[in-house]
Residue frames relative to the residue before (quaternion, step in Angstrom):
aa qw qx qy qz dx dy dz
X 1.0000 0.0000 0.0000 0.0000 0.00 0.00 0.00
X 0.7179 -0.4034 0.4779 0.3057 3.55 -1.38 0.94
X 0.0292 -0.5974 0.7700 0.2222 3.38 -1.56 0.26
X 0.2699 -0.7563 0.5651 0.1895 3.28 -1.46 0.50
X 0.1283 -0.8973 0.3177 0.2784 3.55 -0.91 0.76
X 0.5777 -0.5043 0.4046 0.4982 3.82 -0.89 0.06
X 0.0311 0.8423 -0.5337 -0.0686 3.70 -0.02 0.68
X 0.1928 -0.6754 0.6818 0.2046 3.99 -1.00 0.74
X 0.1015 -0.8783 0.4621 -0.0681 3.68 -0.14 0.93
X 0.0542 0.7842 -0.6139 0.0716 3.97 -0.59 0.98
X 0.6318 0.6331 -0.3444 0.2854 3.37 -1.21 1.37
X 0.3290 -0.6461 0.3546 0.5904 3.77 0.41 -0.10
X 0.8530 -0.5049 0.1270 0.0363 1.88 -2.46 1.65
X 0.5307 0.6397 -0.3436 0.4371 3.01 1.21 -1.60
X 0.6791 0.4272 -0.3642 0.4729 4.24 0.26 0.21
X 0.7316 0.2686 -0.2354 0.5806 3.33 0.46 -0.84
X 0.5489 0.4362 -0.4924 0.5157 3.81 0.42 0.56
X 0.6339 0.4188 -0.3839 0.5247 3.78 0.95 -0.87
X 0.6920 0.4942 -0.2928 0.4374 3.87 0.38 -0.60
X 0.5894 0.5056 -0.4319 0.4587 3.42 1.13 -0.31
X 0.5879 0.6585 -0.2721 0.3831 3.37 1.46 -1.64
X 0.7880 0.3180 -0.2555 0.4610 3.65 0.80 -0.97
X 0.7058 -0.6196 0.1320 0.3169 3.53 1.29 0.90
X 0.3755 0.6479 -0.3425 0.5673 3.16 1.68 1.02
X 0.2960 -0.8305 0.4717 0.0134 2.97 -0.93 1.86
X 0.3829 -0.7719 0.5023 0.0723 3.50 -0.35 1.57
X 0.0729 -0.8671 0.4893 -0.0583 3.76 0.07 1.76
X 0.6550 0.0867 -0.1048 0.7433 3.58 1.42 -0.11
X 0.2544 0.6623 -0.7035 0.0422 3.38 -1.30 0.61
X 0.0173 0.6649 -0.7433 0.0709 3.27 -1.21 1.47
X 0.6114 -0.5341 0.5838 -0.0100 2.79 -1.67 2.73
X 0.1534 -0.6749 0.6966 0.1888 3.93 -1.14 0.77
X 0.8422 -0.0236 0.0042 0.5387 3.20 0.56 -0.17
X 0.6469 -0.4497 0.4536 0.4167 3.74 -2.15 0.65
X 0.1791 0.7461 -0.5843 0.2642 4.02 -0.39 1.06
X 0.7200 -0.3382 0.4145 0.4421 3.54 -1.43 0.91
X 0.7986 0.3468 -0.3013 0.3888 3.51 -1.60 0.55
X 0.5298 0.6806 -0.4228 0.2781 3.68 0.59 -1.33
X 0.6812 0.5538 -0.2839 0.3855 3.36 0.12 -1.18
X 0.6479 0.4764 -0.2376 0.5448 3.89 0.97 -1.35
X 0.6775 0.5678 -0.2829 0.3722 3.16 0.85 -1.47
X 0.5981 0.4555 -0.3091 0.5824 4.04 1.50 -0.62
X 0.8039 0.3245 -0.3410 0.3635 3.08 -0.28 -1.50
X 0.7845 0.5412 -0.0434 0.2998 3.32 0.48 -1.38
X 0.7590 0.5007 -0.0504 0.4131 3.58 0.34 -1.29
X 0.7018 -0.1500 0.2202 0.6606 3.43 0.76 -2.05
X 0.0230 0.8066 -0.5864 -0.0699 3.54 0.29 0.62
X 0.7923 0.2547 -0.2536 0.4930 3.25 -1.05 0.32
X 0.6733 0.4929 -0.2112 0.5091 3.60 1.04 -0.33
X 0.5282 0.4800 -0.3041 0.6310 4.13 1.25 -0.27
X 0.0276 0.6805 -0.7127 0.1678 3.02 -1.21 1.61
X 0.4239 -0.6995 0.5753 0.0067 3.48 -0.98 1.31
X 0.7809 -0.2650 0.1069 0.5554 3.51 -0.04 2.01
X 0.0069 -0.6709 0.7256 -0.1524 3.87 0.61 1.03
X 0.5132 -0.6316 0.5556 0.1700 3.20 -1.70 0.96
X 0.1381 -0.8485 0.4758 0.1858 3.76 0.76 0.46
X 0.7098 0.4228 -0.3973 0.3994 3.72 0.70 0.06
X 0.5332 0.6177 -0.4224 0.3946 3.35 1.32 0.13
X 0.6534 -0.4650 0.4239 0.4208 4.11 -1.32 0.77
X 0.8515 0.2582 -0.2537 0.3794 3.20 0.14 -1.17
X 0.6099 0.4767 -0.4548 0.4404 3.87 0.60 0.59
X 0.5957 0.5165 -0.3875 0.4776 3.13 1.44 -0.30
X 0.5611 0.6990 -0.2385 0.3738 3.20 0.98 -0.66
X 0.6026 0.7425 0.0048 0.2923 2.88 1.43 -1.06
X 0.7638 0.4393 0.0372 0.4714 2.11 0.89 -2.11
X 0.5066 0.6215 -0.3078 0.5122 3.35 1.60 -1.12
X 0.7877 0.3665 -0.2670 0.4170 3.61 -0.26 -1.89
X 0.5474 0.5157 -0.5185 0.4070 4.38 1.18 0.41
X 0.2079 -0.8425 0.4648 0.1759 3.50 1.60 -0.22
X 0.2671 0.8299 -0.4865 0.0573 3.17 0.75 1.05
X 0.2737 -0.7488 0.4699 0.3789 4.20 -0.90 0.51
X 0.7625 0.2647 -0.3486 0.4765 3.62 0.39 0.85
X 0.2295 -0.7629 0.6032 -0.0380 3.58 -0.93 0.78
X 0.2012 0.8998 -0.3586 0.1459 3.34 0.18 1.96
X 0.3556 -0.7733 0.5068 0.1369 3.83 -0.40 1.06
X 0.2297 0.6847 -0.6899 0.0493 3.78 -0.78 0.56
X 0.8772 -0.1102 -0.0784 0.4606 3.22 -0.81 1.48
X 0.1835 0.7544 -0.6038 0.1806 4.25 0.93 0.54
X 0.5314 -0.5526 0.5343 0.3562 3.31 -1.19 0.62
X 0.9194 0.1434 -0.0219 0.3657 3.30 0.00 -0.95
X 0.6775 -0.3905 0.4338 0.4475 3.62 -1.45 -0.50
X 0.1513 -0.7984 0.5507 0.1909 3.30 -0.73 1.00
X 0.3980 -0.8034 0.2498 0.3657 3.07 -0.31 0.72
X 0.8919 -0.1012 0.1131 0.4259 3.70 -1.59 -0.42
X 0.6544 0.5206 -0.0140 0.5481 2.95 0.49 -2.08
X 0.8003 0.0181 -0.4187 0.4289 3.65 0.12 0.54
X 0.4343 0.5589 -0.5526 0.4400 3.90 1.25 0.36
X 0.4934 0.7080 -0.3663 0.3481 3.68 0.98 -0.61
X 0.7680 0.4903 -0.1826 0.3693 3.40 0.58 -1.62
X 0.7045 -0.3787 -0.0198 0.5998 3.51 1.37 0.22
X 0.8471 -0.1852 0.1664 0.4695 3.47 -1.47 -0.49
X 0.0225 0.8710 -0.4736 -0.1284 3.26 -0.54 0.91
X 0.1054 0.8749 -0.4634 -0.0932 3.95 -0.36 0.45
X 0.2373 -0.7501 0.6002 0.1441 3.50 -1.16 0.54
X 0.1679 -0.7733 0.5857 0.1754 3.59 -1.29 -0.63
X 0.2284 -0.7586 0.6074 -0.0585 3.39 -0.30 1.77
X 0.3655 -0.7865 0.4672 0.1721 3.36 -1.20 1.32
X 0.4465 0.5358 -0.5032 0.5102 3.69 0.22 1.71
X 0.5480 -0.4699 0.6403 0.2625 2.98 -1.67 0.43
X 0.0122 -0.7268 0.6808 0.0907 4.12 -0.03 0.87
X 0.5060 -0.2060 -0.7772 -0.3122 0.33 -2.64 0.95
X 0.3911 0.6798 -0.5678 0.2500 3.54 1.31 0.39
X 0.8303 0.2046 -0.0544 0.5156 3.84 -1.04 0.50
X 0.1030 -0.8124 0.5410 -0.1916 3.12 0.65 1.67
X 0.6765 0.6216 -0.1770 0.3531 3.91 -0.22 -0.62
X 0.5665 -0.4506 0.4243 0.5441 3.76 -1.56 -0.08
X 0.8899 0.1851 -0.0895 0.4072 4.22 -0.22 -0.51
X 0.2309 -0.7196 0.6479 -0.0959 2.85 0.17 2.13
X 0.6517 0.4939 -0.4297 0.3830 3.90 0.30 -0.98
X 0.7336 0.4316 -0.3368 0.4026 3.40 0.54 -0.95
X 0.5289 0.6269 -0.2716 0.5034 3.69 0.85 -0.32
X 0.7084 0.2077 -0.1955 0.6456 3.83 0.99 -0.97
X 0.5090 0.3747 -0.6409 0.4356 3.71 -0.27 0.51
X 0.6982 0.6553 -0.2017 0.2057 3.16 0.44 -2.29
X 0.8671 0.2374 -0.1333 0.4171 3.16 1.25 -1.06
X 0.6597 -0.5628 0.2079 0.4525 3.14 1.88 0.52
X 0.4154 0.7772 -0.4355 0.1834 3.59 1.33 -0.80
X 0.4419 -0.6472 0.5594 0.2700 4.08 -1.17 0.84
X 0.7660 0.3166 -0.0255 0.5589 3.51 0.94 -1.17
X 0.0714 0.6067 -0.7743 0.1652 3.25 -1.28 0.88
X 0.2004 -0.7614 0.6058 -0.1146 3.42 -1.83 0.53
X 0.2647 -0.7143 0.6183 0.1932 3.67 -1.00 -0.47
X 0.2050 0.8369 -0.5065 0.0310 3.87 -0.74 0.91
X 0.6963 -0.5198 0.4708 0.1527 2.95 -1.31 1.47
X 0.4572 0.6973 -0.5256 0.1685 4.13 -0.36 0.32
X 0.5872 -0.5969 0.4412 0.3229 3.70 -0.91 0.96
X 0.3407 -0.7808 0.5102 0.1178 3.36 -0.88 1.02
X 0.3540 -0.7464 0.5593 -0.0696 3.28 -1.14 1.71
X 0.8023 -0.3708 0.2954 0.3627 3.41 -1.22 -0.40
X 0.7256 0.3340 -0.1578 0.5806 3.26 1.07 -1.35
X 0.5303 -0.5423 0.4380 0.4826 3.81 -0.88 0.12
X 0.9441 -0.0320 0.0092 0.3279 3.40 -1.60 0.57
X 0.4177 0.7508 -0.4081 0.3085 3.25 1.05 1.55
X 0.5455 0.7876 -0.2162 0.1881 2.68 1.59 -0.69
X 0.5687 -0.4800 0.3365 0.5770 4.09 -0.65 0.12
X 0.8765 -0.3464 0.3320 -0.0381 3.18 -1.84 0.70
X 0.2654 0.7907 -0.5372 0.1253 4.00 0.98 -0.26
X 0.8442 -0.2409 0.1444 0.4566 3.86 0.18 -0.47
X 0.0789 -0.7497 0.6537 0.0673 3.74 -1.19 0.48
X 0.0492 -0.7205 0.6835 0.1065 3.32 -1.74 0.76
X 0.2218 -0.8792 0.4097 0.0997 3.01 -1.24 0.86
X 0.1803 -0.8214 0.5340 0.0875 3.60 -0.73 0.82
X 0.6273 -0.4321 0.5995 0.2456 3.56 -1.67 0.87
X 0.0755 -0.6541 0.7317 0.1764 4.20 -1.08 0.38
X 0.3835 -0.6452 0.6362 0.1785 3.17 -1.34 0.89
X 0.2837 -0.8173 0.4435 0.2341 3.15 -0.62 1.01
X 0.5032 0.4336 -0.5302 0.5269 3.88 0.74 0.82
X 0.5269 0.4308 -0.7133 0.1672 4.14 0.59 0.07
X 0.3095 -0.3967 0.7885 0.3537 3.39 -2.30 -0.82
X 0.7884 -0.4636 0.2884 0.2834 3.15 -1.46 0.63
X 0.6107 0.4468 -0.3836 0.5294 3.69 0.91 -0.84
X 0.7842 0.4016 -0.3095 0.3577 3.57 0.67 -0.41
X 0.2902 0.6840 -0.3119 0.5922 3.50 1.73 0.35
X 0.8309 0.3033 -0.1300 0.4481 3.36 0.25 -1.44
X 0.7132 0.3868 -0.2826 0.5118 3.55 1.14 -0.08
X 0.4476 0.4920 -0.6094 0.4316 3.86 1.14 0.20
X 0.6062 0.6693 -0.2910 0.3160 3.30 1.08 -1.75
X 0.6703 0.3421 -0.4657 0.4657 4.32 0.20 -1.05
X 0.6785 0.3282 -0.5950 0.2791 3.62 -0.41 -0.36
X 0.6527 0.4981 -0.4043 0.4031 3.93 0.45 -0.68
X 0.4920 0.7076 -0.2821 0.4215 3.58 1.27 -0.73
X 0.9415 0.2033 -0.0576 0.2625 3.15 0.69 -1.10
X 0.4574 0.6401 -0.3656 0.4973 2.55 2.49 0.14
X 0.3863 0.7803 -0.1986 0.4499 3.15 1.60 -0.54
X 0.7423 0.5015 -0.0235 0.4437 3.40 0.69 -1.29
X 0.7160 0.3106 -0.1936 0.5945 3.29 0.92 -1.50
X 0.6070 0.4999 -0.4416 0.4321 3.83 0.89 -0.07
X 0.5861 0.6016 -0.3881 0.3794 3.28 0.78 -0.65
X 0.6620 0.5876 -0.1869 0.4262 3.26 0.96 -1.86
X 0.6891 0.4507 -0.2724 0.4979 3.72 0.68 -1.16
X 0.5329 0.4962 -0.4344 0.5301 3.98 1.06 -0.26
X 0.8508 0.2542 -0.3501 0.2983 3.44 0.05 -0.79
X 0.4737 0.6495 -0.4304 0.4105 3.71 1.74 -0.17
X 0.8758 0.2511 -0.2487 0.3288 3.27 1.09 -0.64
X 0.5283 -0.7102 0.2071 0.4167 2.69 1.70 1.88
X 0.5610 0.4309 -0.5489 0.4453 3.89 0.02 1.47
X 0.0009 0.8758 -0.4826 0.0046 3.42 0.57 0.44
X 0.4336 -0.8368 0.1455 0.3010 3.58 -0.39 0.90
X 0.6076 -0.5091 0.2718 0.5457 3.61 -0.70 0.77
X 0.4508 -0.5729 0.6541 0.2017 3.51 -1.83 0.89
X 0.0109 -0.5737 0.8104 0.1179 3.27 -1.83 0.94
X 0.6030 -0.4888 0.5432 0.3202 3.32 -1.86 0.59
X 0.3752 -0.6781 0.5508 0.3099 3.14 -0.91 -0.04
X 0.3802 -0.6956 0.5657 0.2271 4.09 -0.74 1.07
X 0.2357 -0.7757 0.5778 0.0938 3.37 -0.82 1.46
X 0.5286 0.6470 -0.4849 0.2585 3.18 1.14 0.31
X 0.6945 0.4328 -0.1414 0.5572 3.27 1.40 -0.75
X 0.2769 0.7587 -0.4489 0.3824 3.53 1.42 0.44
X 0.2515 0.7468 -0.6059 0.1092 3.82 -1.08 1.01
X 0.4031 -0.7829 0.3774 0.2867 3.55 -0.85 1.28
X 0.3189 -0.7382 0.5819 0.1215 3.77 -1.38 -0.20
X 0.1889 0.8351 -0.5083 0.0926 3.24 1.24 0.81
X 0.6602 -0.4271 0.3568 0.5044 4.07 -1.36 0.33
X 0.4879 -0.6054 0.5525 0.3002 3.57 -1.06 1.13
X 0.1422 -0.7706 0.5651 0.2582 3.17 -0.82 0.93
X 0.8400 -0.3918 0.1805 0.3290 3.88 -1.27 -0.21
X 0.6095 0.4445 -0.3735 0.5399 3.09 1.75 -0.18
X 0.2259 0.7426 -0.4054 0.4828 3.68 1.90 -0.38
X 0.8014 0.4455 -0.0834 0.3903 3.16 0.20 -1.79
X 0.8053 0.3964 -0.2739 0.3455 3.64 0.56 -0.33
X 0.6737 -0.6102 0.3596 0.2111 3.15 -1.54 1.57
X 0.1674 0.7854 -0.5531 -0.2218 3.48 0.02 0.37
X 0.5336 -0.6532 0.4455 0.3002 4.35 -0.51 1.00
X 0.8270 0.3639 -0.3254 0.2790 3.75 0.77 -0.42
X 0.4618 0.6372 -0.4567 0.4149 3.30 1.63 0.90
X 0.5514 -0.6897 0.2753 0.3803 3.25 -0.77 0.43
X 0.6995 -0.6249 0.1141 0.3273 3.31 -1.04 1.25
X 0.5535 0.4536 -0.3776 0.5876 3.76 1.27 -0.12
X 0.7336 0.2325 -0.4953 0.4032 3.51 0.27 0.65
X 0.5131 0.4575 -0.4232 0.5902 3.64 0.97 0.36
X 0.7032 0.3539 -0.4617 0.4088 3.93 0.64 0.21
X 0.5036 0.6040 -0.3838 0.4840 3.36 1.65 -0.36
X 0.7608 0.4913 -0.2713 0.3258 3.55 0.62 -1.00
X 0.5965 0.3535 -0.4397 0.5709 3.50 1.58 -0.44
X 0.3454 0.6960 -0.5666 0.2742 3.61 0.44 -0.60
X 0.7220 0.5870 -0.1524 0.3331 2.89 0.41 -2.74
X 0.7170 0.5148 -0.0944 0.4604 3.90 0.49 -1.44
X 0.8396 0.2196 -0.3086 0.3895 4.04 0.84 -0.38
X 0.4942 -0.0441 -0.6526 -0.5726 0.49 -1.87 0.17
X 0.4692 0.4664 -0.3730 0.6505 3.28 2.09 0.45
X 0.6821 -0.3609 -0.6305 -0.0832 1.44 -1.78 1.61
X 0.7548 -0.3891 0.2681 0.4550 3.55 0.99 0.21
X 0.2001 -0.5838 0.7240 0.3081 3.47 -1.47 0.20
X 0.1954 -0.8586 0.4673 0.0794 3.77 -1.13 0.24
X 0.0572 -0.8071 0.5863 -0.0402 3.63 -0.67 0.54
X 0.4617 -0.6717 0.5564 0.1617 3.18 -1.44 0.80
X 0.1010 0.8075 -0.5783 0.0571 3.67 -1.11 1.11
X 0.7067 -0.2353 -0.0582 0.6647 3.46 -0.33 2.07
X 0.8701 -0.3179 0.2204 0.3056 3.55 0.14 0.81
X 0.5410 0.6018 -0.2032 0.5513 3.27 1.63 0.06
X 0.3536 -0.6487 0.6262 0.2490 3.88 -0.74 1.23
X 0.0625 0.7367 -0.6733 0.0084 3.56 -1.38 0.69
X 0.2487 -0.6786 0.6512 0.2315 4.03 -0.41 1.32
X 0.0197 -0.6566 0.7104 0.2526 3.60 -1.07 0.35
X 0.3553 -0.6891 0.6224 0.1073 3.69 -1.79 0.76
X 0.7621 -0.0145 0.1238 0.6353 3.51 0.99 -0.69
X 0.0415 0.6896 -0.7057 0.1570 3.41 -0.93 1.28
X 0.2117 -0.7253 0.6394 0.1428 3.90 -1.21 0.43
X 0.5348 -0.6061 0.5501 0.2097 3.68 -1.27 0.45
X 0.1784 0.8206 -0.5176 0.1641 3.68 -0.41 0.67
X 0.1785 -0.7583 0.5815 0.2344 4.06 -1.01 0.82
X 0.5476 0.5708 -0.4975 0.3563 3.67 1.22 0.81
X 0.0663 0.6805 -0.6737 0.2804 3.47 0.40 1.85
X 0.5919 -0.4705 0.5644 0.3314 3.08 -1.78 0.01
X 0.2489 -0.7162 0.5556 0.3413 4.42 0.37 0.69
X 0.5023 0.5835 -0.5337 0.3498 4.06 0.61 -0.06
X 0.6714 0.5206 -0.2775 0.4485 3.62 0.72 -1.19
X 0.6102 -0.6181 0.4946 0.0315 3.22 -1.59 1.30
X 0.3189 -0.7411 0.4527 0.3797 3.64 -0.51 -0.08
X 0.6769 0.2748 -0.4167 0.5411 3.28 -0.84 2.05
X 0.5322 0.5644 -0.3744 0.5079 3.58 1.57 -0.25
X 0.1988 -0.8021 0.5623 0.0320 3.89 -1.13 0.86
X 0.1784 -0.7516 0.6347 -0.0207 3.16 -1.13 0.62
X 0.1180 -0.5877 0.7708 0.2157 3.74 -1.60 -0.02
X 0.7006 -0.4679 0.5156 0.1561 3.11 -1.63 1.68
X 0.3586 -0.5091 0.5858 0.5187 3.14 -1.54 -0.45
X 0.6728 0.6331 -0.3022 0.2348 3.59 0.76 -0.57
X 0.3946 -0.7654 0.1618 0.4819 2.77 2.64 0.77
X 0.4518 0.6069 -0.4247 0.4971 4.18 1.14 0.84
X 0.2983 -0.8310 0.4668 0.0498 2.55 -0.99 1.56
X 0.0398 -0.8521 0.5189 0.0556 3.47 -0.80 0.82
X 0.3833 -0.6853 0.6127 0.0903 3.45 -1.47 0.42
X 0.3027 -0.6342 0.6793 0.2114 3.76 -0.81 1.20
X 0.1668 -0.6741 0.7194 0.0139 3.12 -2.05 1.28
X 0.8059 -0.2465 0.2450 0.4793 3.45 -1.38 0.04
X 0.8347 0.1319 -0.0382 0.5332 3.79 0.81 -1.29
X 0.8312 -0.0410 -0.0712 0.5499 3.56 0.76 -0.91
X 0.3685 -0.7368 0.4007 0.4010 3.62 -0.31 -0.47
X 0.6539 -0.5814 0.4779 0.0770 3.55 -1.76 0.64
X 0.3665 -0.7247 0.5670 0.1377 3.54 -0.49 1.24
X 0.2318 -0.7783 0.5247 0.2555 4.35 -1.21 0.27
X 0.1133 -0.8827 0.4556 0.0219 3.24 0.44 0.61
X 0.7406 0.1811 0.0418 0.6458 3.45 1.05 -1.00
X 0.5524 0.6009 -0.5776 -0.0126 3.42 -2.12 -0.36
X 0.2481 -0.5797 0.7233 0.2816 3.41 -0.94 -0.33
X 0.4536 -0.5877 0.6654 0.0782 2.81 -2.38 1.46
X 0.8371 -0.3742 0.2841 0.2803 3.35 -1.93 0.43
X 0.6476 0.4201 -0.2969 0.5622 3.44 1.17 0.54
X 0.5241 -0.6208 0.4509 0.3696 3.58 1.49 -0.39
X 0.5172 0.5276 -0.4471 0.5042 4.01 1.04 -0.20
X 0.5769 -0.7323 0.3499 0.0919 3.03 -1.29 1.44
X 0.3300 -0.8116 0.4468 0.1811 3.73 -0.20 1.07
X 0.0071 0.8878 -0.4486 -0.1025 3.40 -0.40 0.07
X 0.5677 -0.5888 -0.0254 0.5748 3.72 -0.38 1.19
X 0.4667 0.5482 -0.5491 0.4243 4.06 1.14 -0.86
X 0.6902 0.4922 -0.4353 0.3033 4.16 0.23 -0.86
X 0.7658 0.4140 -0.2081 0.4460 3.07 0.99 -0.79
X 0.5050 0.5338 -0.4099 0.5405 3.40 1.02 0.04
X 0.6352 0.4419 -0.3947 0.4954 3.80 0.39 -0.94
X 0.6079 0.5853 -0.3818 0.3768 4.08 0.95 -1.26
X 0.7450 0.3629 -0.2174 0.5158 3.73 0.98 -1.43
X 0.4419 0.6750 -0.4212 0.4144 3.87 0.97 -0.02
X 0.7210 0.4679 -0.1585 0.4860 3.15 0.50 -1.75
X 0.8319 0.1500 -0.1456 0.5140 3.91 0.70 -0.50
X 0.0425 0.8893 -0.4010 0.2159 3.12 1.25 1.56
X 0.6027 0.4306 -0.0984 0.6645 3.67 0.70 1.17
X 0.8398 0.2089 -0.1608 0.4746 3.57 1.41 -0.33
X 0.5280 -0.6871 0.3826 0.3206 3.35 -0.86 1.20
X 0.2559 -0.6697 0.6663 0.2050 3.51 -1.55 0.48
């Protein structure tokens, strides 16, 4: 027979509803955020016991959390660093979507498009002080398609994520919990939020790394590029050697086939997608009319 554990649980719901399912009783559970599940997760699951973004450095949540005596302390997807005082109160594990210690940080996804990587993954490792240092407990590993964009990264990743998880969890309920590896800082790289210069398109790299970088960015918040003075997010752009060979790299054109395109370092990039400086959704005619109008000027 199964052991079940007492679990003090932080993160969206859709976990602590799957951990209840495999017969683990959810004795604290603080929700980072309004997200599929929530509702079950109150009425149903842990009533009275679900707390929406609890303030974890306050006494009385700590308190809380303690007097649920729980024998496992788990994190799927928390916003933040929980702190000391509740890694303290017992084992605590989480499960970060990489293959640590590569892509430490919040946006591993953007980091594995961006940087081309074949292999990416999800591991299981006991949470410490610092984000996503902790020792080892398990890793799965997945293949990147090289046509995802990040939202589509981050959804191959939850289903391995969470089988992951509920295996982990069921090891330590039935009090074998798996064996700890350190984590090699030699092979240690961070993933920190891309920041805006992160984000920009620069035209004289070659075009597969400017399709990797918008790839990497959608479709929030975007890679970005300037056109005649105009911000343009691109979401989806395609490599192609049917440019005009007159055009420069960063110089644009519209096809006859009315697609716009943009000369890179080696070949040049179709616009298929983006959104303009309000956020309203270009499409390729939008963007063609955008590179029309500044026909003659580099982006």
């Amino acid at each position: 027979m199964q052991t079940a554990a007492r679990i003090a649980y932080f993160g969206l719901p859709l976990g602590a509803l799957l951990l209840a399912h495999d017969g683990h009783r959810i004795v604290y559970a603080g929700a980072c955020r309004q997200a599929p599940g929530l509702r079950r997760l109150t009425t149903r699951v842990a009533p009275q016991r679900t707390h929406l973004r609890p303030d974890l450095t306050s006494a009385s949540t700590l308190s809380k959390v303690r007097a649920a005596a729980p024998d496992v302390v788990v994190s799927w997807f928390w916003t933040t660093k929980l702190p000391a005082a509740v890694l303290a109160i017992a084992p605590a594990v989480g499960v970060h979507p990489s293959l640590l210690p590569r892509h430490r940080g919040p946006d591993p996804y953007f980091w594995t498009i961006d940087g081309g990587d074949k292999e990416t993954g999800v591991t299981a490792h006991v949470l410490d002080a610092e984000y996503d240092t902790g020792a080892i407990l398990g890793q799965r590993r997945l293949l990147v398609d090289p046509l995802w964009n990040a939202w589509q990264l981050a959804r191959a990743l939850d289903r391995p994520s969470l089988h992951l998880l509920r295996d982990v969890v069921r090891a330590f309920a039935d009090g074998q919990p798996p064996e700890r590896r350190a984590q090699d800082e030699r092979f240690a790289t961070t993933a920190p939020e891309p920041s805006d210069e992160d984000l920009a398109v620069a035209w004289s790299w070659p075009a597969a790394r400017i399709e990797r970088r918008v790839r990497a960015a959608a479709p929030w918040p975007g890679a970005w590029t300037e056109i005649a003075g105009r911000i343009v997010t691109l979401v989806c752009v395609r490599e192609t050697a049917d440019f005009p060979r007159a055009l420069e790299p960063a110089e644009a054109a519209v096809r006859k086939d009315g697609i716009a395109v943009v000369r890179a370092g080696d070949a040049a990039l179709e616009l298929h997608e983006g959104r303009g400086e309000g956020d309203e959704i270009l499409d390729a005619d939008a963007l063609a009319g955008i590179v029309s109008e500044a026909v003659g000027a580099t982006v």
